[in-house]
Biopython code that builds the backbone (N, CA, C, O; Angstrom):
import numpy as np
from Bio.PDB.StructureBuilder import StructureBuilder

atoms = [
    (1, "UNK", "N", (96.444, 91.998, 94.561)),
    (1, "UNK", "CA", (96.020, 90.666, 94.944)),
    (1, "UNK", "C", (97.118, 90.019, 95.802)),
    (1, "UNK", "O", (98.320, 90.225, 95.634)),
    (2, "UNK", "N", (96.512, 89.106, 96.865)),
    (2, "UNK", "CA", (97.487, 88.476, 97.431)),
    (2, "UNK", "C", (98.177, 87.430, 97.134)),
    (2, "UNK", "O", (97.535, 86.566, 96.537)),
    (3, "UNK", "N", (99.555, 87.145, 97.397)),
    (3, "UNK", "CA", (100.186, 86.207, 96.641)),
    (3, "UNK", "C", (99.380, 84.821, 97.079)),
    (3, "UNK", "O", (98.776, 85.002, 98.137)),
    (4, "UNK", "N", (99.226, 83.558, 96.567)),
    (4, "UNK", "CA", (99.017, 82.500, 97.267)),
    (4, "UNK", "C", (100.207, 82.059, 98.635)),
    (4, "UNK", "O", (101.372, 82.455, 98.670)),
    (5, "UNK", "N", (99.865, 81.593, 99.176)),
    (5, "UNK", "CA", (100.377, 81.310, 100.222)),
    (5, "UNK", "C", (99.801, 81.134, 101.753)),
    (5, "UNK", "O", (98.579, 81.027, 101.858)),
    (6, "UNK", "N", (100.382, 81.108, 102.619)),
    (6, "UNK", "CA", (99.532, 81.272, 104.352)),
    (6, "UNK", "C", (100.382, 82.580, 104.831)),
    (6, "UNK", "O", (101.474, 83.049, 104.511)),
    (7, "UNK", "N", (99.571, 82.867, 105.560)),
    (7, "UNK", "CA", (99.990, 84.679, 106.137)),
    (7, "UNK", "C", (98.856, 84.462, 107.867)),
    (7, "UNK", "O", (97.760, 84.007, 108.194)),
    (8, "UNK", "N", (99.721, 84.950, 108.322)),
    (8, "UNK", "CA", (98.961, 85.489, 109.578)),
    (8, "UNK", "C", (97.786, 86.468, 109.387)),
    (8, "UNK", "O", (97.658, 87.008, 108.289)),
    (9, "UNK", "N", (97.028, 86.699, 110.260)),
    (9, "UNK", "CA", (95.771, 87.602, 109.247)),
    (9, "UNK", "C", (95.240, 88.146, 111.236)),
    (9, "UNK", "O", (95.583, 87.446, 112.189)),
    (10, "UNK", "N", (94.610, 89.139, 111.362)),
    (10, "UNK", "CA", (93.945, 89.828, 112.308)),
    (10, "UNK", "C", (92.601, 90.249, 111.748)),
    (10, "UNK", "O", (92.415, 90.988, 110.781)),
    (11, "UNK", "N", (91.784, 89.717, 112.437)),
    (11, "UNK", "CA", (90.075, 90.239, 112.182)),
    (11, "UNK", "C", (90.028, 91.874, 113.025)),
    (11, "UNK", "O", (89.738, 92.063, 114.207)),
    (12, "UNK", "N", (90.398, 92.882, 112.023)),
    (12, "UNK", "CA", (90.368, 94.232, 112.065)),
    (12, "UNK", "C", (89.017, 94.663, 112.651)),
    (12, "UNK", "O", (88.907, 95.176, 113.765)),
    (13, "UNK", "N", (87.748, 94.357, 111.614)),
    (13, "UNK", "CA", (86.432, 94.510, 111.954)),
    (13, "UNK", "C", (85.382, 93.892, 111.469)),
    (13, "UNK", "O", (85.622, 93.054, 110.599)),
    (14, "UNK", "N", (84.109, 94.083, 111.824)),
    (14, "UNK", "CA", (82.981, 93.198, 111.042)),
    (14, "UNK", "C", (81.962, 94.397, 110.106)),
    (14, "UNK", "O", (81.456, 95.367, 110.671)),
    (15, "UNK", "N", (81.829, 94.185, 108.975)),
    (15, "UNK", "CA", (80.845, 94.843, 108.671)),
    (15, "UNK", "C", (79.709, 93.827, 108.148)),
    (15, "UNK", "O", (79.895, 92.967, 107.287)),
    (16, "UNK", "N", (78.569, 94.066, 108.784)),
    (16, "UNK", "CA", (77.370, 93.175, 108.438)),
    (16, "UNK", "C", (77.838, 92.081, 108.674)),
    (16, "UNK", "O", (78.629, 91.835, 109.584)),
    (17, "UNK", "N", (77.259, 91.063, 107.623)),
    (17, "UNK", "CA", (78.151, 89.374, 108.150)),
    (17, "UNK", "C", (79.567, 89.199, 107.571)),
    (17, "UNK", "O", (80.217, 88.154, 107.523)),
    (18, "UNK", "N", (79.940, 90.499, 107.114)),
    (18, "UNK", "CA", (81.493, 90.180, 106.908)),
    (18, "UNK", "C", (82.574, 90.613, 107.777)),
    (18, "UNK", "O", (82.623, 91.531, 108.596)),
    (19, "UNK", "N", (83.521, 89.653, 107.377)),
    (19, "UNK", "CA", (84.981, 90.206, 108.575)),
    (19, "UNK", "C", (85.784, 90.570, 107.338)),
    (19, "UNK", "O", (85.848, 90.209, 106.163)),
    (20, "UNK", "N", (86.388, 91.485, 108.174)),
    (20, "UNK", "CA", (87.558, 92.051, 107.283)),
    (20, "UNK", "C", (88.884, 91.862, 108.437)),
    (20, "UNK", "O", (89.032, 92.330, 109.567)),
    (21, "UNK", "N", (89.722, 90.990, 107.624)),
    (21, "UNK", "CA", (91.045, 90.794, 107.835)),
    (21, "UNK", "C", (92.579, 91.549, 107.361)),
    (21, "UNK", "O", (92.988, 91.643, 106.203)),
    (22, "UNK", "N", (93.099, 91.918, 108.294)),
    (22, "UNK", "CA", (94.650, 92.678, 107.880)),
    (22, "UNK", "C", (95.140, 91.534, 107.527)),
    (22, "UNK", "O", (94.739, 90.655, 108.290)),
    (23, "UNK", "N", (96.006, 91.047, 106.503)),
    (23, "UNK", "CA", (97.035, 90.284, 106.389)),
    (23, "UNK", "C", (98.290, 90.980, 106.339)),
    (23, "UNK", "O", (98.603, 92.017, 105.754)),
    (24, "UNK", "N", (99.286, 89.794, 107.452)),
    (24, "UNK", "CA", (100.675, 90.299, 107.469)),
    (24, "UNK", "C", (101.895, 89.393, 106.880)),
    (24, "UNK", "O", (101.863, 88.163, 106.866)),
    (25, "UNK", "N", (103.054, 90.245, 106.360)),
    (25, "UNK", "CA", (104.173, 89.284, 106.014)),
    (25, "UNK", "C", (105.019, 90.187, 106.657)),
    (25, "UNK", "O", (105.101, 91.409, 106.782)),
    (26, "UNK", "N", (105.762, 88.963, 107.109)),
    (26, "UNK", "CA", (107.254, 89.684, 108.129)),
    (26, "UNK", "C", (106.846, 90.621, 109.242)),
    (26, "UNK", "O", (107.659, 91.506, 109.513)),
    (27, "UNK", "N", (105.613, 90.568, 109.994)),
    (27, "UNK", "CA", (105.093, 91.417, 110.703)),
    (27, "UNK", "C", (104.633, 92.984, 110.383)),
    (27, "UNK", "O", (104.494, 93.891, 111.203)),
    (28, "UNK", "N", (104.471, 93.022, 109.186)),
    (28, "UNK", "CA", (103.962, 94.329, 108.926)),
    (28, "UNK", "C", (102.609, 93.934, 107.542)),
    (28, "UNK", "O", (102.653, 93.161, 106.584)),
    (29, "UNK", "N", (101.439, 94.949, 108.076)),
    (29, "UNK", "CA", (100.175, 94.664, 107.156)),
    (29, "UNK", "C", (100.475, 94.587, 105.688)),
    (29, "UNK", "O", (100.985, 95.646, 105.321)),
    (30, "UNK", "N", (100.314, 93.520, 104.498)),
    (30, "UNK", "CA", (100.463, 93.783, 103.506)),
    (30, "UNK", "C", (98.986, 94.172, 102.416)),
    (30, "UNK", "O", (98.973, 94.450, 101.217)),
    (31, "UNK", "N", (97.794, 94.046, 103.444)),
    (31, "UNK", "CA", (96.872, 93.639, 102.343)),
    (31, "UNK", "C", (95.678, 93.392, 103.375)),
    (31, "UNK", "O", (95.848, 93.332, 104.593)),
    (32, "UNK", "N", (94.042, 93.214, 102.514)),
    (32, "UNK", "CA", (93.113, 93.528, 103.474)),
    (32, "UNK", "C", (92.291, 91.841, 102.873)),
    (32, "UNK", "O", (92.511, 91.462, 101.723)),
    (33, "UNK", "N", (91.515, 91.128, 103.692)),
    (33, "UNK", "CA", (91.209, 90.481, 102.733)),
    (33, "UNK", "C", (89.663, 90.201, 103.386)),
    (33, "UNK", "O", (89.686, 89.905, 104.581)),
    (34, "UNK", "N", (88.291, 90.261, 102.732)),
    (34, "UNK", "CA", (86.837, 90.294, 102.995)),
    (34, "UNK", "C", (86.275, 89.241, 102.794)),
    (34, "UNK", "O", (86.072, 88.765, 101.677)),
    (35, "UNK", "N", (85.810, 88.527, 104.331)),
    (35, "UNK", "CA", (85.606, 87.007, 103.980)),
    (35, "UNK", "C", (84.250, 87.337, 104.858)),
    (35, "UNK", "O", (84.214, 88.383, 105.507)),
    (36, "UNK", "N", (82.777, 86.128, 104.869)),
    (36, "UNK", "CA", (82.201, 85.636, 105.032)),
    (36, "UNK", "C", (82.253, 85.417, 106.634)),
    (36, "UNK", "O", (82.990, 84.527, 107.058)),
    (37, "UNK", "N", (81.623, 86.070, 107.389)),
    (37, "UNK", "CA", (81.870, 85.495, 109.276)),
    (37, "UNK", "C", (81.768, 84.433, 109.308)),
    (37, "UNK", "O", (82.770, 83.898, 109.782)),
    (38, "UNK", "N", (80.547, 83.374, 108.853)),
    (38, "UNK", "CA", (80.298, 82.569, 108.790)),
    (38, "UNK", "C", (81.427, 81.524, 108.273)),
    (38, "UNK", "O", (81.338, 80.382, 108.725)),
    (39, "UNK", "N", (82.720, 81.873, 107.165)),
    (39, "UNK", "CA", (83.789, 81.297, 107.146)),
    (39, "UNK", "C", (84.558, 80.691, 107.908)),
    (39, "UNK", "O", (85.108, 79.594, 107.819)),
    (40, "UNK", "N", (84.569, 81.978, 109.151)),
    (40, "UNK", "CA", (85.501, 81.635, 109.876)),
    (40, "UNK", "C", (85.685, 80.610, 111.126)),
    (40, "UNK", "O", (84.620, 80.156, 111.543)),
    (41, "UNK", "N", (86.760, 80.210, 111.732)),
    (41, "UNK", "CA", (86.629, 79.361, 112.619)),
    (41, "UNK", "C", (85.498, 80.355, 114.130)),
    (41, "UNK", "O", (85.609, 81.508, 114.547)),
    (42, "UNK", "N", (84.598, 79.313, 114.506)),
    (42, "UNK", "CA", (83.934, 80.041, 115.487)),
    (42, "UNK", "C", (84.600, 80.817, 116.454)),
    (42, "UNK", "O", (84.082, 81.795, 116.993)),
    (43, "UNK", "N", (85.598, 80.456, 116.658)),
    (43, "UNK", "CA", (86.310, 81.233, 118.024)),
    (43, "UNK", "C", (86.814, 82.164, 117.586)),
    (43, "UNK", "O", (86.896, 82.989, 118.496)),
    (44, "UNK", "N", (87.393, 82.705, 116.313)),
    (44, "UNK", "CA", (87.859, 83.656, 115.570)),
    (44, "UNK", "C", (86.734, 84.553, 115.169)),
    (44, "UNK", "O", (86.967, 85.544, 114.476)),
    (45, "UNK", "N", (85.552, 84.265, 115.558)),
    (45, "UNK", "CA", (84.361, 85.810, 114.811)),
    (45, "UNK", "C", (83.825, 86.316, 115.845)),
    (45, "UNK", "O", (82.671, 86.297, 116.272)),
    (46, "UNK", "N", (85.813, 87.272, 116.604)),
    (46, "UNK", "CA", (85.562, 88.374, 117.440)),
    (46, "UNK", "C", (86.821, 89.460, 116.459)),
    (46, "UNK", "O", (87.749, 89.173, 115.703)),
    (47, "UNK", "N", (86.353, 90.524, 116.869)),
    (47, "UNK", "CA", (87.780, 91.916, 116.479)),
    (47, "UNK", "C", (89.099, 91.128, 117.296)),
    (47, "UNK", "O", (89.043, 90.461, 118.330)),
    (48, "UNK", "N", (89.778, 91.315, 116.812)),
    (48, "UNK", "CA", (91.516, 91.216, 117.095)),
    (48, "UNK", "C", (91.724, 89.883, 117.280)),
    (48, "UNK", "O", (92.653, 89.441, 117.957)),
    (49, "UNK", "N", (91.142, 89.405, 116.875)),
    (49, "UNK", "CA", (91.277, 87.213, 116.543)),
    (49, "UNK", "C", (92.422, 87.187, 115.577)),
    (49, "UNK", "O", (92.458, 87.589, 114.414)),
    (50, "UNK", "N", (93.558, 86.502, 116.476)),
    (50, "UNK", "CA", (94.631, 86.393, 115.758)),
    (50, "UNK", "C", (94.581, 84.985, 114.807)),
    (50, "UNK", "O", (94.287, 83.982, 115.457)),
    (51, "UNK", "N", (94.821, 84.777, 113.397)),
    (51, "UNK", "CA", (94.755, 83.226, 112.075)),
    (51, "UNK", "C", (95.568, 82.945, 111.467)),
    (51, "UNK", "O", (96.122, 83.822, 110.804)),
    (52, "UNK", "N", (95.961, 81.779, 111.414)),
    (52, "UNK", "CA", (96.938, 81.670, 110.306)),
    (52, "UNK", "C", (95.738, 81.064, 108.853)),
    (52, "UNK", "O", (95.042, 80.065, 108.667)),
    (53, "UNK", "N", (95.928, 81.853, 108.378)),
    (53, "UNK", "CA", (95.296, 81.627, 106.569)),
    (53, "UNK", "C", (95.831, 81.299, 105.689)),
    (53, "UNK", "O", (97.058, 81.379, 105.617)),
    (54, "UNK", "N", (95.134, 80.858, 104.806)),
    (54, "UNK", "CA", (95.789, 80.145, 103.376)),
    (54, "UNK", "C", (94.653, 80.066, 102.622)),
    (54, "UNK", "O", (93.637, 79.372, 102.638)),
    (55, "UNK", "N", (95.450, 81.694, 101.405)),
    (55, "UNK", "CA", (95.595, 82.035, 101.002)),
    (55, "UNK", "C", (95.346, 81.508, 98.642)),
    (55, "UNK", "O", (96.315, 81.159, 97.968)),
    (56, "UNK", "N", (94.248, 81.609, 98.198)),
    (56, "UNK", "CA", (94.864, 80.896, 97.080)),
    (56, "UNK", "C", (93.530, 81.637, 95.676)),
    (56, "UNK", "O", (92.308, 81.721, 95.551)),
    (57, "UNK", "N", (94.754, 82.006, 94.916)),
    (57, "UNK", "CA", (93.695, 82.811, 93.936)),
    (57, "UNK", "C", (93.285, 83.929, 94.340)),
    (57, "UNK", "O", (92.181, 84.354, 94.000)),
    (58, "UNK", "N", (94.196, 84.678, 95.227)),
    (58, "UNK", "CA", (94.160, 85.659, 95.886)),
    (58, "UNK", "C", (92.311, 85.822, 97.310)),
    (58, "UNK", "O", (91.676, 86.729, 97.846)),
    (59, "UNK", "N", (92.279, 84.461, 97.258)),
    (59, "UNK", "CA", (90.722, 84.524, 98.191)),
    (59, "UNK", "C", (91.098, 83.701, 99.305)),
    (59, "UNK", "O", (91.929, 82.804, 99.166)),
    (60, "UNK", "N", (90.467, 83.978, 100.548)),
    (60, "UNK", "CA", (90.848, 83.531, 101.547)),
    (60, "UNK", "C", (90.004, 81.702, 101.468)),
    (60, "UNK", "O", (88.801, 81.441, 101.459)),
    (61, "UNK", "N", (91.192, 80.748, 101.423)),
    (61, "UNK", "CA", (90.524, 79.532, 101.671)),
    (61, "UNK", "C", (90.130, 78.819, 103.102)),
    (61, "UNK", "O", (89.068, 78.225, 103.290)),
    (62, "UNK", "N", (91.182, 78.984, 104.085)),
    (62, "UNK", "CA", (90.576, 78.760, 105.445)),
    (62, "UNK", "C", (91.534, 79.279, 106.274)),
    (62, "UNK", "O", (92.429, 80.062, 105.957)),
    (63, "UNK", "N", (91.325, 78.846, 107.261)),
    (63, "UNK", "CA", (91.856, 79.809, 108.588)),
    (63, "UNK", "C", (92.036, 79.169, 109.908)),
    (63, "UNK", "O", (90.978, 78.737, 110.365)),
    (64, "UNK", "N", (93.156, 78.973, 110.704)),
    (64, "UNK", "CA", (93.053, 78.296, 111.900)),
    (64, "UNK", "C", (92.833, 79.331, 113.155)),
    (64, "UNK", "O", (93.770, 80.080, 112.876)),
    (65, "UNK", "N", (92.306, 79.861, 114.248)),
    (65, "UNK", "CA", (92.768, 80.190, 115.326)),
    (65, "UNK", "C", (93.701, 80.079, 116.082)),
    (65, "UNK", "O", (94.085, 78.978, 116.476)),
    (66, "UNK", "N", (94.218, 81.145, 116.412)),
    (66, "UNK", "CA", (95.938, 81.023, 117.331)),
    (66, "UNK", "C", (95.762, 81.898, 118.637)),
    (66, "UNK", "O", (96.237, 83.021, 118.808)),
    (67, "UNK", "N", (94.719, 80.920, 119.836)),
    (67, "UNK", "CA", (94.170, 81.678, 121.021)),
    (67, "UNK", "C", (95.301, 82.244, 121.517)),
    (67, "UNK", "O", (95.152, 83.425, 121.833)),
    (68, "UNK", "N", (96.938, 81.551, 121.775)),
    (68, "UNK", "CA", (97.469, 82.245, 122.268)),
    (68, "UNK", "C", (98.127, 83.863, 121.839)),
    (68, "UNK", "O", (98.168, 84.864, 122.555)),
    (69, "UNK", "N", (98.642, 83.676, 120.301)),
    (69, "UNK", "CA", (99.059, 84.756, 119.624)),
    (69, "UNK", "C", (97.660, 85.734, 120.274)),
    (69, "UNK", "O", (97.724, 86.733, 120.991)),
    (70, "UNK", "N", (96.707, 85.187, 119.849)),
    (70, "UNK", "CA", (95.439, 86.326, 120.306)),
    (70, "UNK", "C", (95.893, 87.143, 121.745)),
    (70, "UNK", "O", (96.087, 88.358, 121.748)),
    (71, "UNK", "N", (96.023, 86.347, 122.881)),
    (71, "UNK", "CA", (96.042, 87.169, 124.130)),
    (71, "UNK", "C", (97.285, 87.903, 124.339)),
    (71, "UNK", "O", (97.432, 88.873, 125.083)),
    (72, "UNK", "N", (98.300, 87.257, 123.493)),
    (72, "UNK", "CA", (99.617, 88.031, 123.659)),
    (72, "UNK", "C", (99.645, 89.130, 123.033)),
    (72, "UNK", "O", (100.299, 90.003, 123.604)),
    (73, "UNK", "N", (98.949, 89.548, 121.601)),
    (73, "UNK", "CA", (98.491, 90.556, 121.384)),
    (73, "UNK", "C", (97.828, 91.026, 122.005)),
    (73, "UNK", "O", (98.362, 91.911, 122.673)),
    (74, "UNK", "N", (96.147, 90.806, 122.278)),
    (74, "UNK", "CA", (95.647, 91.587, 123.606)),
    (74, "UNK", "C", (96.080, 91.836, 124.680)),
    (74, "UNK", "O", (95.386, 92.491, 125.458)),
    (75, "UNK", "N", (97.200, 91.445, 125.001)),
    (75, "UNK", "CA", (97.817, 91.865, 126.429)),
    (75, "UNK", "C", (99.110, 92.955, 125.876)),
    (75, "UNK", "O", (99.174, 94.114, 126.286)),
    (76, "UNK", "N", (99.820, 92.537, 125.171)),
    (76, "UNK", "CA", (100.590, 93.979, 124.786)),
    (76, "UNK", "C", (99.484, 95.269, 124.644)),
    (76, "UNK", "O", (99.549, 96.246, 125.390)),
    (77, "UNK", "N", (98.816, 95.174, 123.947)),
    (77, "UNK", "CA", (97.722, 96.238, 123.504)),
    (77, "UNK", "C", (97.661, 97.011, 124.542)),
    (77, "UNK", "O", (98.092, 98.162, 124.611)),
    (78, "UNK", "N", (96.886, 96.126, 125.747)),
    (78, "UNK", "CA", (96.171, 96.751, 127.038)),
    (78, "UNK", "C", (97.595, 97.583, 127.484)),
    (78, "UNK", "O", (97.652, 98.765, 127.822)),
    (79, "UNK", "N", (98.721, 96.617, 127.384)),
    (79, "UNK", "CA", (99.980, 97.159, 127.992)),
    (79, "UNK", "C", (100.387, 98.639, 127.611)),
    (79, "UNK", "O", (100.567, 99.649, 128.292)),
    (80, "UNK", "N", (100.449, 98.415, 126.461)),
    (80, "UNK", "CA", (100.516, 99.892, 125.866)),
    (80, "UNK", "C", (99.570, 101.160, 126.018)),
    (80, "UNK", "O", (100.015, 102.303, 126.129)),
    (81, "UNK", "N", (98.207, 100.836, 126.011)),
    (81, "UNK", "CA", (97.190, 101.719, 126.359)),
    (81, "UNK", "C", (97.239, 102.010, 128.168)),
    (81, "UNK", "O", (96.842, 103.029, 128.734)),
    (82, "UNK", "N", (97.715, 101.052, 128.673)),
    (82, "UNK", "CA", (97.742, 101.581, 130.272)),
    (82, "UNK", "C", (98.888, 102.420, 130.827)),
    (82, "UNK", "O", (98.818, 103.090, 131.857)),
    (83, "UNK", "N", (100.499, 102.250, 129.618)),
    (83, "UNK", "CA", (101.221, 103.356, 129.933)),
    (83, "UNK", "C", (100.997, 104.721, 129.147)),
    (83, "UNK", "O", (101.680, 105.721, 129.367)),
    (84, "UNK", "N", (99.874, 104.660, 128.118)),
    (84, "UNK", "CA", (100.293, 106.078, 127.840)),
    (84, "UNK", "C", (98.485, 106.536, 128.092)),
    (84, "UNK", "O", (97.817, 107.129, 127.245)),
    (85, "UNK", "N", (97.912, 106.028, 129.621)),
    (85, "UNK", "CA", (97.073, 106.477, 129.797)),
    (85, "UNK", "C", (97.638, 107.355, 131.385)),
    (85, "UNK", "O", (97.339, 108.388, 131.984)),
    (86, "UNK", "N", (98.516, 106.312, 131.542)),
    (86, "UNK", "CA", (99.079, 107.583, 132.929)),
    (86, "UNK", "C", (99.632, 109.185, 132.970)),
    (86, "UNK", "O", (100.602, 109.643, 132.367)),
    (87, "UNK", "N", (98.879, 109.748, 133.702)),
    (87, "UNK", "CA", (99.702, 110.665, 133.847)),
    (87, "UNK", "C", (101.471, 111.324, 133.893)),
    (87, "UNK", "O", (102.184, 111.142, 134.880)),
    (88, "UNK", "N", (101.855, 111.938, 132.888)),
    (88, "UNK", "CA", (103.089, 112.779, 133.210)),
    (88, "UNK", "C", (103.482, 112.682, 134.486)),
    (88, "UNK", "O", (102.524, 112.749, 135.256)),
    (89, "UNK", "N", (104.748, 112.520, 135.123)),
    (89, "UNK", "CA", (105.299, 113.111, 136.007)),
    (89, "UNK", "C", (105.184, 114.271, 135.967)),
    (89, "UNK", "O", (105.216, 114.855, 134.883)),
    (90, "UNK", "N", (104.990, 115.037, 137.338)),
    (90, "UNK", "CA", (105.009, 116.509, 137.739)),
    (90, "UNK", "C", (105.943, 117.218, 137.909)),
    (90, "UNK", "O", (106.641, 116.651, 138.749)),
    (91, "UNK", "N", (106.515, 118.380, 137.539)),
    (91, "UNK", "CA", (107.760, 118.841, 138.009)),
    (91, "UNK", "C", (107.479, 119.715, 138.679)),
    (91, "UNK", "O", (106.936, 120.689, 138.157)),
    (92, "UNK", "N", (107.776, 119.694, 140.268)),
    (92, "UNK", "CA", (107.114, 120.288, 141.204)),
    (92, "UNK", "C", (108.473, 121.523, 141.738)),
    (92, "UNK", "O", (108.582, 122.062, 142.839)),
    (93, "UNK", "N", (109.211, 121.654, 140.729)),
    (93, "UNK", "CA", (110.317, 122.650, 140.572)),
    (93, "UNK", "C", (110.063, 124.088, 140.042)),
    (93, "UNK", "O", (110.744, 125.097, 140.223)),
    (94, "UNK", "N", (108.799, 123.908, 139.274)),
    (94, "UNK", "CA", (108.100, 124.987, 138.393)),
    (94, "UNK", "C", (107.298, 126.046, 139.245)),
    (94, "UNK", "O", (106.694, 126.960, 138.683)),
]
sb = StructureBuilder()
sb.init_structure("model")
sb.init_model(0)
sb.init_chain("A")
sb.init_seg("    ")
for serial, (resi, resn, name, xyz) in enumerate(atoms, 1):
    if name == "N":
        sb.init_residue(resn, " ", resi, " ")
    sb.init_atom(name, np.array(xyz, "f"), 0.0, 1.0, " ", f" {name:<3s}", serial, name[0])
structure = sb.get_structure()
């Protein structure tokens, strides 16, 4: 169970009308937590919607949207997927 408290949280995926959230402490996932889409703030019921949550009785009580954390994650992401989609250098020595 999760401690009470607020934690950053990432909407991982949706199954049916639920979202399932990673929660993190200190930047690494501690815990999963299964809330209601309909819970959430509207702008947050997409995949990789970055929240700050809080947390209580181990159940998710509400949730803010953090558009920017969102794109700065989506933009590292893309960042990362576009360098290790390039091709190797060639070693044209061979």
């Amino acid at each position: 169970m999760i401690p009470d408290g607020t934690y950053t949280a990432t909407v991982d995926r949706f199954e049916d009308d639920l979202a399932v959230l990673l929660v993190e402490e200190d930047g690494r996932d501690i815990d999963q937590l299964v809330v209601d889409r309909d819970d959430l703030p509207w702008r947050a019921r997409k995949q990789n919607s970055v929240l700050t949550v809080t947390v209580s009785d181990g159940e998710y009580k509400n949730g803010t949207y953090k558009p920017d954390e969102t794109e700065e994650r989506t933009e590292a992401a893309q960042s990362r997927f576009d360098r290790l989609s390039r091709r190797p250098p060639q070693d044209d020595e061979s």
